[in-house]
Structures are given as C-alpha cells and as structure tokens.
C-alpha positions in Angstrom: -62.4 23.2 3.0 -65.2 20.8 3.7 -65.6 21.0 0.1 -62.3 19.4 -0.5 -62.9 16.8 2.4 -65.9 16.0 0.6 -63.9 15.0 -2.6 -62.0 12.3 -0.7 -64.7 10.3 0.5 -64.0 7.6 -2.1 -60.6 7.5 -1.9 -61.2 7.1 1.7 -63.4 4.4 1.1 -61.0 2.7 -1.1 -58.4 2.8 1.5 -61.1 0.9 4.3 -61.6 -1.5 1.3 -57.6 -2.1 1.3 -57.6 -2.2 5.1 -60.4 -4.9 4.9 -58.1 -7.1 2.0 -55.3 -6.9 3.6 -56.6 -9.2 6.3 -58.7 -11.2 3.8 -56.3 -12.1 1.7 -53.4 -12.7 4.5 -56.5 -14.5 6.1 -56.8 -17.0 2.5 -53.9 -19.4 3.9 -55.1 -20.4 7.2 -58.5 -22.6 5.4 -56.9 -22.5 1.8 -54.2 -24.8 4.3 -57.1 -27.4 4.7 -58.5 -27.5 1.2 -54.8 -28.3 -0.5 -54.7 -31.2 2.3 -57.3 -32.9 0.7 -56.8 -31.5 -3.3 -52.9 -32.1 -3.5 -52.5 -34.7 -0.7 -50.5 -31.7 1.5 -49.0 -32.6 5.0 -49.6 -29.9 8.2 -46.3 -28.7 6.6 -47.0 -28.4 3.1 -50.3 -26.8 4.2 -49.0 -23.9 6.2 -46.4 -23.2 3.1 -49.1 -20.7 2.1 -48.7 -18.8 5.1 -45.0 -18.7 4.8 -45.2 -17.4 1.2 -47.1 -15.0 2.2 -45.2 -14.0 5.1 -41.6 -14.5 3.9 -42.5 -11.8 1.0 -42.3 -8.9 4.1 -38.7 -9.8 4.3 -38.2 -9.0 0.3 -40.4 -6.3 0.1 -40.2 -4.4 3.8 -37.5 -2.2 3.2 -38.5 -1.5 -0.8 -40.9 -0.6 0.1 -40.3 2.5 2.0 -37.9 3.0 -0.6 -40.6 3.3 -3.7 -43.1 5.2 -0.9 -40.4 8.1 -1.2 -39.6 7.8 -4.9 -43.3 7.7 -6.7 -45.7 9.0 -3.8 -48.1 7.4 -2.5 -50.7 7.0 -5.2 -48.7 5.2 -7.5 -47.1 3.0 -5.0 -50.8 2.0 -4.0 -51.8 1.1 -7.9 -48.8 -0.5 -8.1 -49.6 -2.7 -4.8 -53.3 -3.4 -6.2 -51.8 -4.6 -9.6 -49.5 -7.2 -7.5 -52.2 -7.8 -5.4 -55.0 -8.6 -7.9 -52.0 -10.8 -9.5 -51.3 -13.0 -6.7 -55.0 -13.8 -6.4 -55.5 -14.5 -9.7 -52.4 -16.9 -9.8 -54.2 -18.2 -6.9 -57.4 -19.0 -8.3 -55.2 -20.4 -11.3 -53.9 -22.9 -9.4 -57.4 -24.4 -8.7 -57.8 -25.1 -12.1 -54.3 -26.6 -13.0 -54.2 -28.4 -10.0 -50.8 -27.7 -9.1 -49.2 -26.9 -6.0 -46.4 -24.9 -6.3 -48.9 -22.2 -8.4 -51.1 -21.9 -5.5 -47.4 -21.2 -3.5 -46.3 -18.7 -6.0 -50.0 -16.7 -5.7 -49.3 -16.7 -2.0 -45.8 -15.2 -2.4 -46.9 -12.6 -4.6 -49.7 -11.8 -2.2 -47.7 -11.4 0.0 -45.7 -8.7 -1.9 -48.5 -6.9 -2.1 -49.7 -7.3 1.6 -46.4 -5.4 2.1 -46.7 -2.9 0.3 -50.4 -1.9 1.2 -49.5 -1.6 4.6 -46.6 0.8 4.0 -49.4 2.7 2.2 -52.6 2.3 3.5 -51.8 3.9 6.7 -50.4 7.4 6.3 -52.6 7.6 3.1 -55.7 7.8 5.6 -53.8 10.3 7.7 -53.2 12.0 5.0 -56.9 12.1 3.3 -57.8 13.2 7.0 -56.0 16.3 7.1 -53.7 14.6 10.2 -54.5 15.5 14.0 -57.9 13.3 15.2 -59.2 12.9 11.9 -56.6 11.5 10.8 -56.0 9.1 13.7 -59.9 8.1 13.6 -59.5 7.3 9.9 -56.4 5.1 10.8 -58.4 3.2 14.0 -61.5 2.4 11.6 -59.6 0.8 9.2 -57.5 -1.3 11.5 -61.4 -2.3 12.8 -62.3 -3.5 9.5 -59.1 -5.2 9.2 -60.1 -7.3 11.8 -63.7 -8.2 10.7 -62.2 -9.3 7.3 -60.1 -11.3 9.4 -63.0 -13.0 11.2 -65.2 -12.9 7.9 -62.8 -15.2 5.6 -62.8 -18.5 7.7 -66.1 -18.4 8.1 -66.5 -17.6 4.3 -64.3 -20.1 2.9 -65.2 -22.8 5.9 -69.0 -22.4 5.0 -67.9 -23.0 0.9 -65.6 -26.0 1.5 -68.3 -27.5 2.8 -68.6 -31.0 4.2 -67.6 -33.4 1.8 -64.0 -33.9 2.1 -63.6 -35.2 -1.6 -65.3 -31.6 -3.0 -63.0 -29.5 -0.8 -60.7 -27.9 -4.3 -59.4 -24.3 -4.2 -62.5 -24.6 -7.1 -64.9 -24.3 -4.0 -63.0 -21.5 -2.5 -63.2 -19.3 -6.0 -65.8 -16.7 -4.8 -63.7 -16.0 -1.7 -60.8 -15.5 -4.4 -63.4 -13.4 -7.0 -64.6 -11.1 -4.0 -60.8 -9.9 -3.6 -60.1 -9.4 -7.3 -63.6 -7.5 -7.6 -62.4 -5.2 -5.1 -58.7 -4.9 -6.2 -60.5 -3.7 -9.5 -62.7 -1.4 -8.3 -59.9 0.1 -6.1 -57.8 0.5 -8.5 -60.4 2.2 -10.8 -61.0 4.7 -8.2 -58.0 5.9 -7.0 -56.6 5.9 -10.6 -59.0 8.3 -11.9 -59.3 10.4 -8.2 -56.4 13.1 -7.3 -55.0 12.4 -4.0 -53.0 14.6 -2.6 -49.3 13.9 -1.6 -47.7 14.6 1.7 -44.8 16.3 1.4 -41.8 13.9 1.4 -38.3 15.6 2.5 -35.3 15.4 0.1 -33.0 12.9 0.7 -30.2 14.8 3.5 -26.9 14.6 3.3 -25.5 13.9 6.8 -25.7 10.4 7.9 -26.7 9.5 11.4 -23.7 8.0 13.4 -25.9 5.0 14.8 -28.9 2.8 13.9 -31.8 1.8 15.8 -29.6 -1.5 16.0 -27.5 0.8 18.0 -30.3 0.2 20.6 -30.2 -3.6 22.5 -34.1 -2.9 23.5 -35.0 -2.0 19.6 -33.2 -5.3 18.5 -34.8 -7.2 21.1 -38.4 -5.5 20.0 -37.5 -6.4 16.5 -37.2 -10.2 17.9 -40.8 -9.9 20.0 -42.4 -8.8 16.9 -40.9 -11.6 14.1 -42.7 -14.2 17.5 -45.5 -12.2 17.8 -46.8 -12.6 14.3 -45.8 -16.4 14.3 -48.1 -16.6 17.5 -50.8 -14.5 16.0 -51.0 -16.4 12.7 -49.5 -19.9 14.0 -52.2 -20.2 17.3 -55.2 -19.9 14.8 -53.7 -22.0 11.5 -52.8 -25.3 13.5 -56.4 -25.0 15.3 -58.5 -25.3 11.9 -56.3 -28.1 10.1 -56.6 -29.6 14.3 -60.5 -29.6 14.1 -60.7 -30.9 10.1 -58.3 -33.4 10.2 -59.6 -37.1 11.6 -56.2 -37.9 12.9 -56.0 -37.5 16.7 -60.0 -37.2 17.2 -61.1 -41.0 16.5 -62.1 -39.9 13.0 -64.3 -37.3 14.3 -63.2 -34.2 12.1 -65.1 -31.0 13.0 -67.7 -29.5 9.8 -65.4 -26.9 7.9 -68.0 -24.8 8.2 -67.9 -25.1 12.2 -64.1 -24.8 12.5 -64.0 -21.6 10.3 -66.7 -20.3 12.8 -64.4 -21.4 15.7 -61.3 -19.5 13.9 -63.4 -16.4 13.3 -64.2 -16.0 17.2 -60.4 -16.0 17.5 -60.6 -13.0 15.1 -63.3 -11.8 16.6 -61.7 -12.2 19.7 -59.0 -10.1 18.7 -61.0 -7.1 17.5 -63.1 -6.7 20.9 -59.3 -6.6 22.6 -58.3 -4.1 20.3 -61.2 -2.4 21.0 -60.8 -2.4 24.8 -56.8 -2.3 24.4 -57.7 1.4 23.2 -59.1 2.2 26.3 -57.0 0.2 28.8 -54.0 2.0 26.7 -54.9 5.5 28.4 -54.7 3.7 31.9 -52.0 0.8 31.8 -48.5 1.1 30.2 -47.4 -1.1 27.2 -45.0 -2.8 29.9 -47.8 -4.1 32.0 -50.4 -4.6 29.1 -47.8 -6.9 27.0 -47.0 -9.1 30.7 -50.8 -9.3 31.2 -51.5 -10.7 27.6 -48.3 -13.0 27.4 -49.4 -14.2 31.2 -52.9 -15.1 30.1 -51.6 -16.5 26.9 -49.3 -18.6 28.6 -52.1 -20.3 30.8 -54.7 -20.6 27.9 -52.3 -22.5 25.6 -50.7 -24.7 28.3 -54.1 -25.5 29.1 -55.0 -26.2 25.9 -51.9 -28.5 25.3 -52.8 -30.4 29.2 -56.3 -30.7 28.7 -57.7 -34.2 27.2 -59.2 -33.5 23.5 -62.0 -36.2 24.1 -63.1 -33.0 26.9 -65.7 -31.4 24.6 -67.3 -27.6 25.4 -69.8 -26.1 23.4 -69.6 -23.1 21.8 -71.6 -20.7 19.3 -71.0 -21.3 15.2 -72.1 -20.9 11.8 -73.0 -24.4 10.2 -73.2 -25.4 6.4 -76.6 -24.8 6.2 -76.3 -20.7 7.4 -78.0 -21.8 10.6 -76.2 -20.4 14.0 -76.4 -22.4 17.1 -74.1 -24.3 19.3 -72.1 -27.0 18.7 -70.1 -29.2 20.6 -65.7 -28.6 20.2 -62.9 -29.8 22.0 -62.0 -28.0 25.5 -58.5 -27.2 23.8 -60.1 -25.6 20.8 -61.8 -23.0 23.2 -59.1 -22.0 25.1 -57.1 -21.7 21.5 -60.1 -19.3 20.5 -59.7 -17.1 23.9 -56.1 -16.7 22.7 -57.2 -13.9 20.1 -58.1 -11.4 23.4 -54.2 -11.4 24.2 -53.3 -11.7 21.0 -55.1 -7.9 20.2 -53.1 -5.6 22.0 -49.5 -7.2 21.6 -48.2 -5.5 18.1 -49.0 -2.4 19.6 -47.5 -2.7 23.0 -44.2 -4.3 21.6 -43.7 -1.4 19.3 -43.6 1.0 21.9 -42.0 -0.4 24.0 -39.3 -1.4 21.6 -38.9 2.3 19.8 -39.0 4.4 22.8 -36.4 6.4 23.7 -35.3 5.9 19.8 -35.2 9.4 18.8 -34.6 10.6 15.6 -33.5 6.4 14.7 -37.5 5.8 14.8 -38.7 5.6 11.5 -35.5 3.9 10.3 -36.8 1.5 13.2 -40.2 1.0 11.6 -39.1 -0.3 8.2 -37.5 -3.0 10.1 -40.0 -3.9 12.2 -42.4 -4.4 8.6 -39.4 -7.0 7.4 -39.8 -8.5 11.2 -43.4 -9.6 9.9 -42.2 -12.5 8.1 -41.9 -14.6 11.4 -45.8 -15.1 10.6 -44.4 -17.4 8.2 -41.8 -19.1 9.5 -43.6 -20.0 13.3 -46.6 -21.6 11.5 -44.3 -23.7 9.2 -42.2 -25.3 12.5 -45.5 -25.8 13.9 -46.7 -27.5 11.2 -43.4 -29.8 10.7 -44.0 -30.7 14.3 -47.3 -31.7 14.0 -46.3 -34.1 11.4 -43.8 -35.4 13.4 -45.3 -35.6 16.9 -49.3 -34.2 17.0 -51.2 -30.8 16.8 -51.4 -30.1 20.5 -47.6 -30.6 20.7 -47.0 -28.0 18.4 -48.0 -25.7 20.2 -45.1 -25.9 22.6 -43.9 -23.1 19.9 -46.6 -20.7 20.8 -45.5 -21.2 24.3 -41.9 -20.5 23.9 -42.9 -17.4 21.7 -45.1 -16.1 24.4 -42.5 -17.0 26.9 -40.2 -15.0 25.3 -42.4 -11.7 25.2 -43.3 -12.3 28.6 -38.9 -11.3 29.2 -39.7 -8.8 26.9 -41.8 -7.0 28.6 -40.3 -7.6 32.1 -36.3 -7.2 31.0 -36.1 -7.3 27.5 -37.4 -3.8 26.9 -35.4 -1.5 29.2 -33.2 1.3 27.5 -29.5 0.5 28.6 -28.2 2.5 25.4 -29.2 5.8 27.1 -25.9 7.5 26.0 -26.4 7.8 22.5 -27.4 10.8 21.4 -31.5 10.9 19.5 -31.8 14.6 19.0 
C-alpha cells in the first residue's frame, strides 16, 4: 500500500501545480486590466473585459463539464483542460505581439474554459490520489492554500514587471508571468500523461428520474444567487482597487507605482488565505449562518468606509517596490480598508454553499454543477463596476460591492431557511 501511495506523489504534485494556476491565471486579468489601459487606450470597462471573459466561460463550460468528467474519467478530462489552458495563455501572450485587443479577450475566454474545467477536476482528483477519508480532505485543503498564494503571488509579479514607466507597460512586459503558466501547463501535462492515475468508480447512468431539482428548493436558488455576487465581490473589490491606485484620474495625478499597487492587491489575497486559514477553525465552533452575517457585516462597514472616507486621507502600509525592496509606503485610507476586505471575503464561498445545499438530499450534486455555472458573476460584477467608474468615479463603483454584500447579509439571516421541507431527499 504505501508503495502505491508512493507512486502518486507526482501526480499529486501536478494537481498542487493546477491548484496554484488556477488562481494565477484567473489572477492575470486584474493587472493585465492596467497594462491594456495604457497599450490599447482601454477604459475601466474595456479593462475588466478580461475578467469577464474569463468568468463568463463558467457559464459555457459548468455543466460540460461534469458531463465529460463522467464520460472520459478524470485523467483525460485534466489533459484535455491543460491543452485549453496552455492555449488560452498562449493566445494571450499572442496578443502582446499583434497588439490587438480582442486577441488578448479571446485568450481570456479560453482561459477561462479551462479554469472550468480544472476545477471540476482538480478536486476529487486529489481525493482520489489520497485514498479519500483525511488524506484525502488534507490533500484538498493544501491545494486550496496554494490557490491562494498564487493568488497573492501574480499582482505582485506582474505589478513589479510593468514597472513604472507608464509608456513600457505592454502585455510584452507581462510575458514571463504568461511563460511561467505555459512552463507549468507543459510539464503538467507531461506528467500526468505518462503516469497511471487511477479512476474512481463512476456509476452508470440510472434510469429513474428524480421528480424535482435542487430548483425545487427556494433556499438552493437563492444560494445559487449569493454565489454568482459573491464571486463579483471577491474579484470586483480587488480589480477596481489596482486600476484606482494606477490611474492619475481622481488622485491629482498621483498614480500609485505598479509595483506598490500589486503589493497592495496581494495583501487582499493574502488577506484572504489567513481567513481561510482561521475560517477552518472558527468552522468547528460557529455555524455557516453566523460566519457568512459576520463577514457580510464587516464587509459592509469596510467598503462604506472606504467609499465615505476622503482619498487625499493617506495610511501607510507594508509593499514590495520596483526595485525588490520591502518597506512602507504611503496609500490612500480607502485602499486599506479595500485590502481588509479579503479577511471577509475568505470564508464566504464556503459558508454560502452550505447553507444553500442543506437539507438538499439526494438533489446535491445536481446542485453543485450549478453553483460552478453561478461563477460567472465574477465577470459580470467587475464589468458594471467598471462602466460605473467610467461614468461617475472608482469609489462610486463600489456601491455594487455594497449591494452584493447587502444582499448575502439577507442571505444569511432569511434568505437561507428551508421552507421546501416537504419534498422528499431520500
């Protein structure tokens, strides 16, 4: 036995490596937004396009997903997800040299099709090479922990290669960001090509047909709602804060170093893995009712203060500059309280899902592939915030984030009860 655990330690390290790129590359958009501002002349809206490419794709590709999970296992569905995935990047870095826009878009979009598809597979894949029970769930809790240090990693990354003269900032700049991902796309697709993983055992499709569907459920649809807000909130509240602190509108011509803003982004990230950290904990103690209130609460205050708060009100707080140093450097108060965000933001995926499939039954996994075509509200948030900061300024865009929040805050007080108690789960 410990022979054949043995022979999965590189599959199991390609899958951390896929946990680690799914954030990376979903991460690309948020300072790939401020270096099409200045190579293709983009607006706040044009810029978060990127994200919504990227995002929109889970509403394609969520339910297919599943679909070709159950048809050519999970190995092939992964290869297939790495080949999409290496494409989308390469498109990407394409882009750069052709200077167009809409090829940088279309890279996103495909991305994005491969985002989707790793995270059907990436999870039970790990539970799988763990043999289930703890080891499996440990397997599954170290990957989401690297998924959120690639998160932190890639606006600091890409921030520190812009650097800070506005005219050089091209998606050429960004290229090793966009080489690191292909490199490990390759390398994981070597691996797991040439390594036998084995394959859960996948039931035959049954005959009888369920007489409802987790729509069935006004708690489930209203879960599916929480979740499309909460990804707009967890992608939107960081996105708007980096083209906020490079842009020179709104800050007397004082735009924040690339460099420093990416650093400021990446505590959000950071931010969000120390609550996911702690959210583990807490999880044994509080219920996901009172953890998702507490979160949307806090959330509610930090962005409304945020919004209230003068910009020329300036805090310091501790970055990476262009030249590798780490000190502290002076942001406005708004941007802080921005950054604190990423502690609520941690916990709230989790809480909302289950709170949203409890009670569900035998309707929960049918529930689950909608909640991954939900995920494209992390593309569609951003993009209104974006048109309204065009339109009005960056701090009143976030009125969004604070109707979002708003609404899981009723979530998690009303939204989430079970009043479908009479149908039948068993």
């Amino acid at each position: 036995m410990s022979q054949q655990q043995k022979s999965y330690v590189l599959p199991i390290a390609m899958m951390f490596a896929l946990f680690f790129m799914i954030a990376f590359v979903t991460g690309l958009p948020g300072p790939f937004g401020v270096i099409v501002q200045n190579q293709f002349g983009a607006t706040n809206f044009e810029a978060t396009l990127g994200y919504f490419a990227n995002f929109i794709a889970y509403a394609f590709m969520g339910m297919p997903a599943g679909i070709l999970l159950q048809r050519i296992g999970y190995k092939k569905t992964a290869l297939a997800a790495i080949v999409v995935g290496f494409t989308g990047v390469g498109i990407q870095f394409i882009s750069g040299a052709a200077g167009i826009f809409a090829i940088y878009i279309a890279g996103a979009f495909i991305s994005g099709f491969s985002m989707c598809m790793l995270n059907t597979v990436v999870n039970p894949m790990l539970n799988t090479l763990g043999g289930g029970g703890k080891k499996g769930n440990q397997l599954i809790q170290t990957g989401g922990s690297l998924n959120s240090i690639a998160a932190t990693f890639v606006p600091v990354l890409v921030g520190y290669l812009m650097g800070a003269n506005v005219a050089e900032r091209t998606i050429d700049k960004g290229n090793p960001a966009l080489f690191i991902a292909m490199g490990i796309f390759a390398l994981a697709f070597f691996v797991l090509f040439l390594m036998d993983i084995p394959e859960p055992r996948l039931e035959k499709a049954k005959t009888v047909k369920y007489e409802h569907s987790p729509l069935a459920f006004r708690h489930f649809i209203l879960g599916a709602v929480c979740i499309f807000v909460y990804v707009g909130v967890e992608v939107g509240i960081p996105h708007i804060a980096n083209l906020f602190m490079t842009s020179q509108v709104e800050k007397g011509g004082l735009a924040i170093d690339p460099a420093v803003a990416g650093s400021v982004v990446g505590t959000y990230w950071l931010l969000m893995l120390i609550g996911r950290i702690c959210g583990a904990s807490l999880g044994a103690v509080f219920s996901s009712k009172i953890m998702l209130a507490f979160t949307s609460t806090l959330g509610l205050l930090f962005i409304l203060l945020a919004i209230f708060l003068p910009v020329f009100i300036h805090v310091s707080m501790p970055v990476f500059k262009s030249d590798i140093s780490f000190g502290l450097e002076s942001v406005p108060i708004s941007v802080m309280f921005i950054a604190l965000c990423g502690i609520c933001t941690s916990i709230m995926w989790g809480g909302i899902f289950n709170l949203a499939v409890e009670g569900l039954g035998k309707y929960t996994e049918a529930g689950s592939g909608i909640f991954m075509v939900m995920v494209c509200g992390g593309g569609i948030l951003p993009l209104l915030q974006g048109k309204i900061a065009d339109m009005f300024s960056f701090m009143n865009s976030y009125w969004v984030i604070v109707a979002a929040l708003a609404y899981m805050l009723y979530y998690a007080l009303i939204g989430s009860k079970n009043v479908n108690t009479n149908i039948p789960v068993e």
